[in-house]
C-alpha beads as a LAMMPS data file, in Angstrom:
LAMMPS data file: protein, C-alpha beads

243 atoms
242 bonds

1 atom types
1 bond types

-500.0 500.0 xlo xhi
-500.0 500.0 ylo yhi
-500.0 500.0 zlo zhi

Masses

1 110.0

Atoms # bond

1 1 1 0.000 0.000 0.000
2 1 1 1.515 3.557 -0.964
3 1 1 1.412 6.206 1.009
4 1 1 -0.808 7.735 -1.273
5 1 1 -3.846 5.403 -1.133
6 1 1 -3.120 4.532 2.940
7 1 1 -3.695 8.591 3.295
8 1 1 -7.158 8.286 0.789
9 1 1 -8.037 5.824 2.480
10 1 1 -7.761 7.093 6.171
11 1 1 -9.409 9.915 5.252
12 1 1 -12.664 7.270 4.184
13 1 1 -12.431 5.814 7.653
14 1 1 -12.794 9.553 9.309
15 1 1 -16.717 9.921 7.941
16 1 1 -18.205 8.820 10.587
17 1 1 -16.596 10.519 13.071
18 1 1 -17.125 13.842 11.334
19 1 1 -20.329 12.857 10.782
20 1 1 -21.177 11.753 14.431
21 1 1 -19.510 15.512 14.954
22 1 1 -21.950 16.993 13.020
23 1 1 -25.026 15.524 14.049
24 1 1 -23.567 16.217 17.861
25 1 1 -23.376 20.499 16.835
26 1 1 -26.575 19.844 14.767
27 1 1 -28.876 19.352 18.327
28 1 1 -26.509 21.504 20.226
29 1 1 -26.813 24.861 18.044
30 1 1 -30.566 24.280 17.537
31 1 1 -31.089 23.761 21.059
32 1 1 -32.384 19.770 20.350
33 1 1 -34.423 20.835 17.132
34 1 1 -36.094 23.565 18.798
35 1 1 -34.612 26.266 16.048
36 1 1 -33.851 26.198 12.795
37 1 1 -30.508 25.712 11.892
38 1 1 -30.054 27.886 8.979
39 1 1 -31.167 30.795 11.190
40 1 1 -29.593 30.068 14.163
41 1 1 -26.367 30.865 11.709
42 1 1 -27.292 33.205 9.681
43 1 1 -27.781 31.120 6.421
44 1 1 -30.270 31.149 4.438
45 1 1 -31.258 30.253 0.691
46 1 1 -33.377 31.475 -2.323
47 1 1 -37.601 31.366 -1.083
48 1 1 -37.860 29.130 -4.129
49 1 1 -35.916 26.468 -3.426
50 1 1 -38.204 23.707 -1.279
51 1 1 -36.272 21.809 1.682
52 1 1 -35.605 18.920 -0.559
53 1 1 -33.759 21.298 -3.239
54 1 1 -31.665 22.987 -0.596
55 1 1 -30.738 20.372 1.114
56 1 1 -29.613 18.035 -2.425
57 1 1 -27.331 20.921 -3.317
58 1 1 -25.905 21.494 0.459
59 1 1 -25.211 17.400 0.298
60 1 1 -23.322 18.068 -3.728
61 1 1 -21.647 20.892 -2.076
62 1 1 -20.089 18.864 0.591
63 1 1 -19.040 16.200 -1.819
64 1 1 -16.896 18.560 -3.895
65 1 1 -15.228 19.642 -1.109
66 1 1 -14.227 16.158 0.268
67 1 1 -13.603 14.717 -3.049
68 1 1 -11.479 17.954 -4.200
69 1 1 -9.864 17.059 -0.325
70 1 1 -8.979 13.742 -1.247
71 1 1 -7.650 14.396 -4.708
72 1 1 -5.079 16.869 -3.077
73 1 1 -4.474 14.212 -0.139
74 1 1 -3.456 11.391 -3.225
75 1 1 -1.355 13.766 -5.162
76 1 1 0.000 15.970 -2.769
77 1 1 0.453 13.412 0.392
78 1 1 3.131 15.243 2.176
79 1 1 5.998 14.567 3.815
80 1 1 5.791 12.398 7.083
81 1 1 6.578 14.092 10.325
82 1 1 9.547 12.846 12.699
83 1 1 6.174 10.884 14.668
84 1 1 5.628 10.079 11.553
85 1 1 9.145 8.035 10.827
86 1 1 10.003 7.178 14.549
87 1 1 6.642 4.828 14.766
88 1 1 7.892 3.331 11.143
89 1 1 11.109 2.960 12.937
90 1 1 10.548 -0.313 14.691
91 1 1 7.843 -2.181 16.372
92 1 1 9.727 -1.459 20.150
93 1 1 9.371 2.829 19.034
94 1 1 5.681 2.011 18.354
95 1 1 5.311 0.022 21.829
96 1 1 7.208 2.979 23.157
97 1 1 5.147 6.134 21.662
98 1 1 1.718 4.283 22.569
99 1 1 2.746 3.995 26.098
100 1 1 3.821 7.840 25.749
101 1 1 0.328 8.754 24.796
102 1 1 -1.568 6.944 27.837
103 1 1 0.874 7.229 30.436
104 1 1 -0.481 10.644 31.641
105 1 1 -4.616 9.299 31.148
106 1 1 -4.026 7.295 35.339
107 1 1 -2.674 10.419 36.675
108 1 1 -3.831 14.034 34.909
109 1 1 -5.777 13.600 32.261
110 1 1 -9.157 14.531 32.924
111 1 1 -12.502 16.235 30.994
112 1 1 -14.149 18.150 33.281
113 1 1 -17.344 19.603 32.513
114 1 1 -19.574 22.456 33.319
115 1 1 -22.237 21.636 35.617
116 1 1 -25.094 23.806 34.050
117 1 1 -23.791 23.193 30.394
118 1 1 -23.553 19.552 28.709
119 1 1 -20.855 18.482 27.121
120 1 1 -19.122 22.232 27.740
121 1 1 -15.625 21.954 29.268
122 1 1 -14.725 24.101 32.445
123 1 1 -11.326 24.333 31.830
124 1 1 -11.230 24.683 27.308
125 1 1 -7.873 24.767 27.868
126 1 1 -4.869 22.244 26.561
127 1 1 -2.952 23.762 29.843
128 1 1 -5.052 21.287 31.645
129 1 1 -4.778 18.292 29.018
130 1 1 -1.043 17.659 30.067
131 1 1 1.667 15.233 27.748
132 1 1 4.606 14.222 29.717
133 1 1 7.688 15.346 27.861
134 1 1 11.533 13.544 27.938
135 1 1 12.036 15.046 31.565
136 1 1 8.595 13.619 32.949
137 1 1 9.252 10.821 30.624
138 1 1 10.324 7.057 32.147
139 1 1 13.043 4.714 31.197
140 1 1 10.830 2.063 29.075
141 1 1 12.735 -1.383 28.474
142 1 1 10.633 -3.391 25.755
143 1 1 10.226 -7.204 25.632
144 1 1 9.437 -8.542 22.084
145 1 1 8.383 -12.051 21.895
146 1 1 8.903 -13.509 18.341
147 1 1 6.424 -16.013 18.260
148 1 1 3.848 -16.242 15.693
149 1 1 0.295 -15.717 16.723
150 1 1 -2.281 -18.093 15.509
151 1 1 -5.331 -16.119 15.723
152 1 1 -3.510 -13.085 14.186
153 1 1 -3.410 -12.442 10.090
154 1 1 -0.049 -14.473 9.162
155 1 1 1.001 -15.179 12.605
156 1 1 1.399 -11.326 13.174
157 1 1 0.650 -9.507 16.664
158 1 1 -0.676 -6.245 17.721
159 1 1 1.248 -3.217 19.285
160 1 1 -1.094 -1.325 19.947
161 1 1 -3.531 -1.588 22.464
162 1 1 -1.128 -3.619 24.327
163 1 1 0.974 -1.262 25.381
164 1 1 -2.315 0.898 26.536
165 1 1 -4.697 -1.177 28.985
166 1 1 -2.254 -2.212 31.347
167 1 1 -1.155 1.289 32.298
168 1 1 -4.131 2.740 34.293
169 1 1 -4.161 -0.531 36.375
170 1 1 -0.307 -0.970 37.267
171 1 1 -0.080 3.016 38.093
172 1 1 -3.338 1.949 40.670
173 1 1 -1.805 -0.943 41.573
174 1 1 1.463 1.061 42.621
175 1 1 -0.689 3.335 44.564
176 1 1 -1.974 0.399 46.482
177 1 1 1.063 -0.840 46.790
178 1 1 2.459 2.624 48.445
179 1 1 -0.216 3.471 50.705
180 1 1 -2.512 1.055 51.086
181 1 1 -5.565 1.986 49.364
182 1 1 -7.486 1.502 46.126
183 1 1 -8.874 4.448 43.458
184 1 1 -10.865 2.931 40.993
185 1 1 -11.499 5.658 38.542
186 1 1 -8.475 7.355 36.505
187 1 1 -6.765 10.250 36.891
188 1 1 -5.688 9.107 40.482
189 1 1 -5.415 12.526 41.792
190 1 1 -3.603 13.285 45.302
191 1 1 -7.347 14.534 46.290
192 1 1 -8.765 10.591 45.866
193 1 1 -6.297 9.416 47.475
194 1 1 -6.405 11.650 50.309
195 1 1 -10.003 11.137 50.808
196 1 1 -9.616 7.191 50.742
197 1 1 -6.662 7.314 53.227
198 1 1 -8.938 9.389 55.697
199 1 1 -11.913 6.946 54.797
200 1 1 -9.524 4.179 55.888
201 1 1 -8.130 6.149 59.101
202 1 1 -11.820 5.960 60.200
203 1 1 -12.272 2.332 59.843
204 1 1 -14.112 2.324 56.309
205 1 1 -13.202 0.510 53.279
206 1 1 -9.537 2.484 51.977
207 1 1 -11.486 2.916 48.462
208 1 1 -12.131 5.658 45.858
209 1 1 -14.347 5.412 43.053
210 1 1 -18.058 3.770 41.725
211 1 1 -19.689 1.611 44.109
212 1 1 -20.206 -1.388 41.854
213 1 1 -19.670 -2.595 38.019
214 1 1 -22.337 -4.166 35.770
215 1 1 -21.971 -7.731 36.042
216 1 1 -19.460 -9.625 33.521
217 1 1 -18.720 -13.336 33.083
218 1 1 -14.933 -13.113 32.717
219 1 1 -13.612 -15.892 31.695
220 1 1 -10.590 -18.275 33.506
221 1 1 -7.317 -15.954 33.540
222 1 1 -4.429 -16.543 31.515
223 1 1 -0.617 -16.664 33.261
224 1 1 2.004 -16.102 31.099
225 1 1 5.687 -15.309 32.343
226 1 1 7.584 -12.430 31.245
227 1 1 11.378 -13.306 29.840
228 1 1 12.457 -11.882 32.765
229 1 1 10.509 -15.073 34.595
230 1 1 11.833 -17.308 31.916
231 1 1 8.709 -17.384 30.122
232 1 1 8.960 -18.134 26.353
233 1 1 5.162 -16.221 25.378
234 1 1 3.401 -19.686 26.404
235 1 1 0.042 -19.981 28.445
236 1 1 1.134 -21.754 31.884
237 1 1 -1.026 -24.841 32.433
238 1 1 -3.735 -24.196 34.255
239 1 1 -2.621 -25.754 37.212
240 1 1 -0.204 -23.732 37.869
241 1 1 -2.099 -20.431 37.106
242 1 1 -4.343 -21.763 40.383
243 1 1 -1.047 -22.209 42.321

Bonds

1 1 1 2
2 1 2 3
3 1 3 4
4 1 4 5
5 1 5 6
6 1 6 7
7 1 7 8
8 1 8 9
9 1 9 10
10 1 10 11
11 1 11 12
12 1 12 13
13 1 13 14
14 1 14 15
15 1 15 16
16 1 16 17
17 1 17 18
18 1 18 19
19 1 19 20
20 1 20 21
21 1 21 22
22 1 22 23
23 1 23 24
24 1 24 25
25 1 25 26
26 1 26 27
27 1 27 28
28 1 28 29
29 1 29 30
30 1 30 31
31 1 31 32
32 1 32 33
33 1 33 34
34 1 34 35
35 1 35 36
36 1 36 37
37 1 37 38
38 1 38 39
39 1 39 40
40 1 40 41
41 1 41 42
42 1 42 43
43 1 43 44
44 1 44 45
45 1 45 46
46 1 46 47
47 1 47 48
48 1 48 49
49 1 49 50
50 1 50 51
51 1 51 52
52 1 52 53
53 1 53 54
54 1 54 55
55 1 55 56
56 1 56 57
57 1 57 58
58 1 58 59
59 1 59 60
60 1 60 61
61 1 61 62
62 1 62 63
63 1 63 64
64 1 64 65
65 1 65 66
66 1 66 67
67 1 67 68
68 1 68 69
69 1 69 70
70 1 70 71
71 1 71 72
72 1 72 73
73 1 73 74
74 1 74 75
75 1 75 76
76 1 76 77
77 1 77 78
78 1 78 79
79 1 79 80
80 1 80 81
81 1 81 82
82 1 82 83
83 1 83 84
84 1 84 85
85 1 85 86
86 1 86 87
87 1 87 88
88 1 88 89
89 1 89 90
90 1 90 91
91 1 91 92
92 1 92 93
93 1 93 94
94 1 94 95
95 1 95 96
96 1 96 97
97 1 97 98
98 1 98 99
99 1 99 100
100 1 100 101
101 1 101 102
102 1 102 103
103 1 103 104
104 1 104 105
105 1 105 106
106 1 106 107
107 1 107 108
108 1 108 109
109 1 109 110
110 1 110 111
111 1 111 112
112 1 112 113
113 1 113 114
114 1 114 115
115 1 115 116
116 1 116 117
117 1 117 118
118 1 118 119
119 1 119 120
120 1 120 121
121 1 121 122
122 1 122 123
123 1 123 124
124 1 124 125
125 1 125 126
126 1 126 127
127 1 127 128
128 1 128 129
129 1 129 130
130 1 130 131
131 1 131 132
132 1 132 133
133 1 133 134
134 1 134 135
135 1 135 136
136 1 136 137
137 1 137 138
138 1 138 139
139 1 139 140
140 1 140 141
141 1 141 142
142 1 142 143
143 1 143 144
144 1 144 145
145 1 145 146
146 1 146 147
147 1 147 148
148 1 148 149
149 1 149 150
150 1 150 151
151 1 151 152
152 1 152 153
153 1 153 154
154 1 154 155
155 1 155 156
156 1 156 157
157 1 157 158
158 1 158 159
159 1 159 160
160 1 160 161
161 1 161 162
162 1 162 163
163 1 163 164
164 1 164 165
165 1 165 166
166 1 166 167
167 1 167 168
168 1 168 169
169 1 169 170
170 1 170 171
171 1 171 172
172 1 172 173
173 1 173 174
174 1 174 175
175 1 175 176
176 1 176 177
177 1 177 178
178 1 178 179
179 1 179 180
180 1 180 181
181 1 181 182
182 1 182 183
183 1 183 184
184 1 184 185
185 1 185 186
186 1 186 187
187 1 187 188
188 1 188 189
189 1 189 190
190 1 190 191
191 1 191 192
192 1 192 193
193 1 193 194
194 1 194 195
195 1 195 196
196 1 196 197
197 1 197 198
198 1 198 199
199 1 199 200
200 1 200 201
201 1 201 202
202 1 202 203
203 1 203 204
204 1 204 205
205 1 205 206
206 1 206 207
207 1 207 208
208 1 208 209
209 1 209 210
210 1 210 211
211 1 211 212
212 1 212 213
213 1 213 214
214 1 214 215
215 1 215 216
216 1 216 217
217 1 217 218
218 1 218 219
219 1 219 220
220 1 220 221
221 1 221 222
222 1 222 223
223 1 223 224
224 1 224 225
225 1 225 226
226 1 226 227
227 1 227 228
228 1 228 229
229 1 229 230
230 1 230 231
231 1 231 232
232 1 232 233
233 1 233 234
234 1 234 235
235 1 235 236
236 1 236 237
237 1 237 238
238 1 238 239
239 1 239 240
240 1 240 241
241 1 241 242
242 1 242 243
């Protein structure tokens, strides 16, 4: 695949997000339907055009616009950015930069919204979306185990997600493992664990966070040793995972 058609075809796989966008600022500017939207912006076409007209040549407009977007995205791709060629780089840089991205989600990234307005941020601000950079940044040491997958497409394996669930969990786990009490609900702020440590100084249960989870039949967990356990990638036999 060239870069060319992989950028066409991203662009494809971005409808329905826009879309879902659209639909979202669609019930928010006209107040859930209650005003019209070409008013409400200050639009407005000829009186003799019917709904049905207008709204044909609104839907041709917006298909010259992404189709004159994607020609320019085949023949004009661009060059790739230094994220760009360090993912490329090697699967351990990819393991690397997704860890980088969801490192800071257990510890300061948070959406906080209004409480009179939905889905209105009180702080629209990236100041308070924080990235770690390389002096916040951790050592990462990356174990690759070269062993084809059978379930995957050719034996290959993901390195994607992961790299991302376990994060939020160890970081809580660490916590725990600190001071003695559990925050179930990322970012773990110094406030939540404050609170659970005086919850716990009283006698309660040392815990932050919902009350309960929906009910979910997980199934038998796997154990499999990291290299550093002398683990080759194999399940342990389920004996031992009870052990």
């Amino acid at each position: 695949m060239t870069a060319a058609s992989f950028s066409v075809s991203s662009v494809v796989t971005e409808i329905p997000a826009h879309v879902l966008t659209f639909l979202i600022c669609y019930l928010l500017v006209t107040g859930r339907r209650k005003y019209p939207l070409g008013k409400t912006l200050g639009l407005s076409w000829p009186s003799s055009w019917s709904p049905l007209k207008g709204g044909l040549i609104c839907v041709l407009i917006a298909g010259a616009l992404f189709g004159g977007g994607a020609l320019i995205t085949y023949y004009f791709p661009g060059e790739k950015t230094q994220l760009d060629i360090l993912i490329e780089s090697s699967a351990g840089a990819r393991i690397v930069t997704a860890l980088l991205a969801v490192v800071t989600a257990p510890v300061v990234e948070e959406m906080v919204y209004r409480g009179n307005r939905n889905v209105v941020h009180k702080f629209p601000s990236m100041l308070e979306y924080k990235s770690p950079t390389t002096m916040e940044m951790c050592d990462v040491k990356t174990y690759l185990i070269e062993d084809p997958d059978p379930n995957g497409p050719y034996g290959a394996k993901e390195v994607g997600q992961g790299p991302l669930l376990p994060v939020p969990p160890a970081v809580a786990n660490a916590v725990y493992n600190a001071v003695g009490v559990r925050i179930d609900e990322v970012p773990i702020t110094p406030e939540k664990v404050l609170r659970a440590l005086k919850d716990k100084a009283r006698g309660r249960d040392g815990r932050y966070g919902p009350d309960s989870v929906p009910p979910v039949s997980w199934p038998e967990p796997l154990k499999v040793l990291t290299p550093a356990e002398g683990g080759d990638g194999s399940e342990m036999p389920r004996v031992a995972v009870h052990s």
